[in-house]
C-alpha positions, 0 to 999 in steps of 0.5 A, spaced: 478 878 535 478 881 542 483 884 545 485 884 552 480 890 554 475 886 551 473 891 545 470 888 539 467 893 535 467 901 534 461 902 538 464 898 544 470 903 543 466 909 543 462 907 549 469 905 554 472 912 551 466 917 551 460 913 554 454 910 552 450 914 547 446 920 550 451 921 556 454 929 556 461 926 554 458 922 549 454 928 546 460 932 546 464 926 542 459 927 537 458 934 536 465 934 535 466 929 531 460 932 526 463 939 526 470 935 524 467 932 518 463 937 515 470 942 516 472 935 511 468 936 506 468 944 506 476 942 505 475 937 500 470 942 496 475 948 496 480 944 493 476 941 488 473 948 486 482 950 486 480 955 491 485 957 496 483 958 504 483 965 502 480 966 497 474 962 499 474 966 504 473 973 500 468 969 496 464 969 502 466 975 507 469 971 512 477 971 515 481 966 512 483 964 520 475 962 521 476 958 514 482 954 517 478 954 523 472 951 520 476 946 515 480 943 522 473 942 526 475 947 531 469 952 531 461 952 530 458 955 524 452 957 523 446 955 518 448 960 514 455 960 514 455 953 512 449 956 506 454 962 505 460 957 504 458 951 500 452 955 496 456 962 495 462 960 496 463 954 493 457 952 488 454 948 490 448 946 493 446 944 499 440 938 502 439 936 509 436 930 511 434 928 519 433 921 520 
């Protein structure tokens, strides 16, 4: 179904929004948009481990604001941060996959 725009897809749309793969718009889009969902899953993790914000963040040394800033995408964290919180802090283990 097209629309007056002329979009048909969710790769049409990111590419009108934010420009076409590769361009510094759209690699800013993504890196956001990576950074949002790894926040996601460290939210959904520490829910499921029944721990508060801060708790986590006792667990694992850190402030309970840059947990909240992390599970909202609003900051960049580093490897070892992320190793930090999901394998100290949350139990679990972590595997990355280039493809």
């Amino acid at each position: 179904m097209k629309k007056e725009n002329n979009i048909t897809n969710f790769d049409e749309l990111l590419e009108s929004k934010y420009g076409k793969p590769g361009t510094t718009e759209r690699i800013n889009f993504e890196i956001k948009a990576k950074a949002f969902a790894i926040g996601e899953l460290i939210k959904e993790e520490r829910r499921l481990a029944h721990l508060t914000q801060q708790e986590l963040a006792d667990k694992t040394g850190t402030k309970k604001s840059f947990i909240s800033r992390i599970e909202n995408g609003h900051t960049d964290i580093q490897l070892s941060t992320l190793y930090r919180l999901l394998e100290i802090g949350l139990g679990k283990k972590i595997s990355i996959s280039i493809a």
